[in-house]
N, C-alpha and C positions, 0 to 999 in steps of 0.2 A: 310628460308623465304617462301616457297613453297614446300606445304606438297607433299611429294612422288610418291603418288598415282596421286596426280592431274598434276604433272611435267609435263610429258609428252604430255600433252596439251597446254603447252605454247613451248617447246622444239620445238613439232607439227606445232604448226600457224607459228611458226618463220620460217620451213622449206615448208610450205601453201604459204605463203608468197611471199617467193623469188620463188617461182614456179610459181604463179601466175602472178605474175609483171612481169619476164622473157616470158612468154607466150604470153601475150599479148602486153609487147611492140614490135615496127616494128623496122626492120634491114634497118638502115641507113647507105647508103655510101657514099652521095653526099656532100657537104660543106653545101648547104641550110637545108638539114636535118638535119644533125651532129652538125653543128653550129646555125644554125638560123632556126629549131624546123620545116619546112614545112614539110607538106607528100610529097608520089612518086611524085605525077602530078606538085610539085611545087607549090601548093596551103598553105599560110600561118594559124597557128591555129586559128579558130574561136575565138569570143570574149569569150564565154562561156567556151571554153575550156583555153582561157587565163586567163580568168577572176578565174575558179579553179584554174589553177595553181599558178597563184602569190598566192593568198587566202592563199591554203595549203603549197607552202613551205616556205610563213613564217611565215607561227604556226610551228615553232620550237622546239623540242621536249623541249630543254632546257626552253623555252619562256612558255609553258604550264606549268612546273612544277617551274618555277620564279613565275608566275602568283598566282597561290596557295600558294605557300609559304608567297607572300608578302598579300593574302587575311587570311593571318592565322596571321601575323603580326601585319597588321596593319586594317583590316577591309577592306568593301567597298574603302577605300582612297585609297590600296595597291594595289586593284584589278585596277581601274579606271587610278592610275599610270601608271602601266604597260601596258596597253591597250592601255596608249595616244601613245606610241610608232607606233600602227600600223596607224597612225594620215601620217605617213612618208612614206605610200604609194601613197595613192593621190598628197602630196607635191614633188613626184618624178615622178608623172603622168605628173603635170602640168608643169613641169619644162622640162622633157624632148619633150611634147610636143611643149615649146617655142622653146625647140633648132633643132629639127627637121622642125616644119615649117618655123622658120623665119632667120635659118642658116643652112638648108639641113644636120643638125649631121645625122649621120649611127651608131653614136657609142660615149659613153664616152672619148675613148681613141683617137682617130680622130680630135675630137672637140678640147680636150686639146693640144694636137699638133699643131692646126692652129691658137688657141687662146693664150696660153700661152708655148709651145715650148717641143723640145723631152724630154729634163729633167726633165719638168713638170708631163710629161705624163709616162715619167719613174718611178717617185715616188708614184704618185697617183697605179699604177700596183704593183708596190711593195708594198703597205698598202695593198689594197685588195686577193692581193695571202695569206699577213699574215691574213689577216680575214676569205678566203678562208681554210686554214689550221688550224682555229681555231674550224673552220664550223665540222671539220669530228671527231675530239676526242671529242669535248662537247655535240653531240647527241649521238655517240655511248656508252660512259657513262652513256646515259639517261636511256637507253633500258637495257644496264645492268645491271642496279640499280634493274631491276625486274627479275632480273635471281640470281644476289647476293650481296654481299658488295663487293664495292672493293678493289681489291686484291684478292680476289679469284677467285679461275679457273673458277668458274659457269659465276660470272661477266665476266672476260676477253674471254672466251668462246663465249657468246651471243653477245658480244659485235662484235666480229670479224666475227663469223659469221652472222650477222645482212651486217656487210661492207662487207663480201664475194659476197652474194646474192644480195644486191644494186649494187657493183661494175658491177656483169653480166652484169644486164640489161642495163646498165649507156653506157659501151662499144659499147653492140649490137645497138642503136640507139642514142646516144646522146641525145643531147634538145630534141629531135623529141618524143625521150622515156620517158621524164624527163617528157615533157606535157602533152601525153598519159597517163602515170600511176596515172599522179597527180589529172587526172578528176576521174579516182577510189580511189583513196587515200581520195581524198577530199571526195566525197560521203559517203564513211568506218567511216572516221572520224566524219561527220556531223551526221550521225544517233546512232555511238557506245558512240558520246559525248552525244547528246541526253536523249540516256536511263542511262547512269551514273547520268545528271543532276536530270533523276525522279526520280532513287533511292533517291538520296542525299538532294535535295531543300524541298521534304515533311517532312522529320525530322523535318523543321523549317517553317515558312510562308514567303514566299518572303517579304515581309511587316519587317520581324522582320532581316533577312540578309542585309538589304537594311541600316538599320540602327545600323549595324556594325559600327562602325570607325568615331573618329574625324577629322572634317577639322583644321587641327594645324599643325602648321611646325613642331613640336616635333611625330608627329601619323601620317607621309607620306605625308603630302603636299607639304613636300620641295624634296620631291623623284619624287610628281607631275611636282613639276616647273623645276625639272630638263631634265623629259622628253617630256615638252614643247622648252626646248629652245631645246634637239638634235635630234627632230625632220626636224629641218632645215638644218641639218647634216649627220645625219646618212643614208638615205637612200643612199646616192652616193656611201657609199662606199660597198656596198653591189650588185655585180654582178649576182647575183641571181634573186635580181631585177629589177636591169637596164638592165641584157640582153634583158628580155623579154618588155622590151622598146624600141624596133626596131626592132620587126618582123612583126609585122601587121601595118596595116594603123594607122596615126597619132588617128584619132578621136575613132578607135575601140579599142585601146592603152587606152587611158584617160578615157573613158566609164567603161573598165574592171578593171583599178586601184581603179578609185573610189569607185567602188562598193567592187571591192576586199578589201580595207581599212576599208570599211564599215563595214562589216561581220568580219571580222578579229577583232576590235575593241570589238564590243559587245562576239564573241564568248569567246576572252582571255577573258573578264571581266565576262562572264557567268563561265565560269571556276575559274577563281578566288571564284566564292562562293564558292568550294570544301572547300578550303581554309577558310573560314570564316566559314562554318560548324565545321570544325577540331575546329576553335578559341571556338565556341560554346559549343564543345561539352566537352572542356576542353584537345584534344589529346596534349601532349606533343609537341613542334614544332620542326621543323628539317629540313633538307634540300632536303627530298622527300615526302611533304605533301598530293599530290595524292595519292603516292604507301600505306600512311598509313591510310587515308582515307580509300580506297578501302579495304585494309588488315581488317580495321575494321570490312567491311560487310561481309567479307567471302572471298573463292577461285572465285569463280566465280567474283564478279566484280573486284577482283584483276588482271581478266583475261583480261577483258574488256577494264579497264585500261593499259594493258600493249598492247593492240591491239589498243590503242588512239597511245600510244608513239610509239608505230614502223611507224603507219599510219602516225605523224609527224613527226619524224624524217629520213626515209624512201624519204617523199617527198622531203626535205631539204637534203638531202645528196646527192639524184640523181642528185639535179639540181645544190650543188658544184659540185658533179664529173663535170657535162657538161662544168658549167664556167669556171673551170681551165683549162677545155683542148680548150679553146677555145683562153681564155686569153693567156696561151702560144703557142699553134697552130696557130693561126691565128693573136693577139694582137702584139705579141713580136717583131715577122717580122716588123710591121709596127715600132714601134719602132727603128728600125734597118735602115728604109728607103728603104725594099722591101716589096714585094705583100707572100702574104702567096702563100708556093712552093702545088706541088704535093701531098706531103707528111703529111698534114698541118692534118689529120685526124687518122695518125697513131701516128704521134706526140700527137695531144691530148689524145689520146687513152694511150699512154708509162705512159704519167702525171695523169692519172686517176690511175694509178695503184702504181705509186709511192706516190701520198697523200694516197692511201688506207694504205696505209703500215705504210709511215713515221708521216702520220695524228691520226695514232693513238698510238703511244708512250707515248704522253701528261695522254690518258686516261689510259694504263696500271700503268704507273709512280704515279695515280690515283690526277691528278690536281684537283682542285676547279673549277666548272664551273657558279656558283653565279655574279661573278664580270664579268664576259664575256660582256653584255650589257654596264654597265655602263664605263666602263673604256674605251672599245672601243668607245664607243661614244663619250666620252672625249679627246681623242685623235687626231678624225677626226674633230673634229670643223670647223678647217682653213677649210671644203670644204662649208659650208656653204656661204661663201662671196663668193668661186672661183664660182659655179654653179650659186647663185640667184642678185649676183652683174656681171656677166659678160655683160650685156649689157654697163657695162661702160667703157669697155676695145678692144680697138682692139685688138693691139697686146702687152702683158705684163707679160713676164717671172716669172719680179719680183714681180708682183702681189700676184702669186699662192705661192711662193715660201716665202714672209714672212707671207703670211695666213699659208699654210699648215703645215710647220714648226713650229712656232708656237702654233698650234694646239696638232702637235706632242707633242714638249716640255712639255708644258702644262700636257697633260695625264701622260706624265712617271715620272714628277714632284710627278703629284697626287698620282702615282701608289707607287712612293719611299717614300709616306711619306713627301715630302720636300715642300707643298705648307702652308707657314707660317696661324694660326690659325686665326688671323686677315681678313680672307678671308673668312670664315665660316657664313652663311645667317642662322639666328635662331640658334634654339638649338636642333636641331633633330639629329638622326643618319645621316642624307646626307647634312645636314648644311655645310659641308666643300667641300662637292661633286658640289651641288648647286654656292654655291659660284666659286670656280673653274672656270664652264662654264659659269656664269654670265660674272665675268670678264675677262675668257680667249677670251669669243666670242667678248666682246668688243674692246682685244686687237688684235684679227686675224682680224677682220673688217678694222681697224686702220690700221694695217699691209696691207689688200690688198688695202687701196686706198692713201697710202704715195705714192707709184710710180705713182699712177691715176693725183694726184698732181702735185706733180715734171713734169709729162708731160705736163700738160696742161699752168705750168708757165713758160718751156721752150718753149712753142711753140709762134711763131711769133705773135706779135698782127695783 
């Protein structure tokens, strides 16, 4: 895949790299560093510096190369799909903003505890550790895709040492490192995608990309309407993003989502023209249409491209490591009914090392990382009613629990195969995807306000 001579220049960045990121992140050892990103003085990250982070870790390495793929697929529609996804960060802006000022939350997991109960908040932690663990094989797959195929040493090689050199720095400083690095990452990323787009976009006229792809449910508009509805969903279950929804002031929070959302949106969908170039240019399609894009031009922007996916994936991996050691360092106690101990930072620290390792088996075993989005999205539905209906609930166990459930169900229904064809919206590829979440979010809705009922018709007149 990568002529010989040139190798060693990508071998090189990769070990530039983790050199780099290591150097300058700062050595945290207090809870508010480790956990909730402040520097020494105890000062919380700038907006700006939030506002990059959220941005870059989630362009996802997987999510850049989904983008393209689906702009080779299906045109402009495929691109604009995929993009509505980053729609679900502003929708987790404002939402966490309500539950911070007008019910003092500190935290997803806090909230659900006082809202609907420890088992509530027990399950909701168990989904995202598994999304957490899905976080670290499906980007280091990414990265490896440009070292080799998988299954091969080259692949599994880069891959691991990609999570060697993240792990480092993840350690030395937690969140605190995660936000640090991310304002360089994000920067690396915004100018190396840049100069890829002027390669790429003058082969064609923006005028004639733009007019790729049909609005038809059969050519991705039913792939659109699907990531319209889990956008009301998916962001919850994603601690990557919700962490950094409680570390600064309520209004400098919502400020930096938005705009992070913003950016995020047009960037995946500017990427996506890679992708609709390939459809142009007639490349064969497949399931790494940047790396063949680029391969097209030559070794050099083959290089460039593969310093975009470390730069995303990179981001996104530091700031798994952080969440999980946080989620069990500090989350898990609470679950338990105590205060996170002494120790609450070596602990996270042990778990940053154990997903290094066990997080990537999935990619040696060489999984599919395509359906990652969707499916997960489909699963977590039920959190859509728990987070944007909780105003109608004091206190309701059973609320969460036949939303969420449900939800679940739902997805591993879809995921087996087992959701009857009758349920299928058009005739497109995600027709049956689509349908799925139409009707599943209607029935997790349904599900979280039967109790809302039952309470109100027991109560006294």
């Amino acid at each position: 895949m990568i002529e010989p001579a040139f190798a060693i220049y990508f071998w090189g960045f990769l070990l530039l790299y983790g050199g780099v990121m290591y150097a300058i992140s700062p050595h945290s050892r207090t809870d508010a560093g480790f956990f909730g990103g402040s520097d020494d003085a105890g000062r919380p990250a700038t907006e700006w510096a939030l506002m990059c982070s959220i941005f870059i870790s989630w362009i996802f390495a997987k999510s850049v190369t989904n983008a393209a793929n689906l702009g080779a697929a299906h045109g402009v529609v495929g691109g604009l799909a995929y993009a509505t996804y980053w729609l679900s960060i502003p929708v987790a802006g404002l939402t966490i903003y309500w539950l911070r000022t007008r019910h003092g939350a500190t935290g997803l997991v806090p909230f659900l505890i006082g809202r609907y109960g420890r088992l509530a908040a027990l399950a909701f932690t168990a989904a995202i550790l598994i999304r957490l663990y899905n976080e670290v094989w499906s980007n280091t797959a990414v990265v490896g895709a440009y070292y080799g195929k998988p299954g091969e040493w080259t692949f599994i090689a880069a891959a691991l040492l990609f999570t060697a050199v993240t792990l480092l720095y993840s350690i030395k400083g937690g969140l605190r490192s995660s936000i640090v690095t991310d304002v360089i990452q994000a920067v690396l990323f915004v100018i190396v995608l840049g100069i890829i787009l002027f390669m790429v976009l003058p082969q064609h006229s923006v005028g004639k990309l733009l007019t790729v792809g049909d609005f038809r449910m059969n050519a991705g508009l039913d792939l659109l309407l699907v990531a319209l509805l889990q956008v009301v969903s998916y962001p919850f279950h994603d601690p990557v993003l919700t962490d950094r929804g409680f570390i600064t002031r309520e209004k400098t929070m919502l400020r930096a989502m938005i705009v992070a959302g913003v950016l995020g949106f047009f960037c995946i969908f500017a990427f996506s023209l890679v992708g609709v170039h390939a459809k142009l240019e007639g490349l064969p399609s497949g399931d790494n249409m940047p790396g063949a894009v680029a391969m097209a031009f030559g070794s050099l922007p083959y290089l460039l491209m593969t310093i975009v996916m470390i730069m995303a994936a990179g981001s996104t991996l530091d700031s798994t490591f952080s969440s999980v050691a946080k989620s069990i360092g500090r989350e898990l106690p609470m679950l338990a009914g105590r205060a996170p101990g002494p120790r609450a930072i070596t602990i996270g620290m042990w778990t940053m090392l154990a997903f290094a390792i066990l997080g990537n088996l999935p990619m040696i075993a060489g999984t599919d990382i395509l359906k990652a989005t969707t499916v997960s999205g489909t699963m977590v539905m039920g959190l859509a009613p728990v987070f944007l209906l909780a105003p109608l609930v004091k206190y309701s166990p059973w609320s969460f629990h036949l939303a969420f459930w449900s939800g679940i169900a739902m997805g591993i229904l879809f995921a087996a195969g087992l959701i009857p064809q009758s349920w299928a919206i058009g005739d497109g590829k995600y027709a049956l995807l689509l349908g799925t979440n139409l009707y599943g979010l209607l029935i997790c809705i349904a599900g979280f306000l039967l109790p809302v009922a039952w309470q109100r018709l027991r109560r006294p007149a």
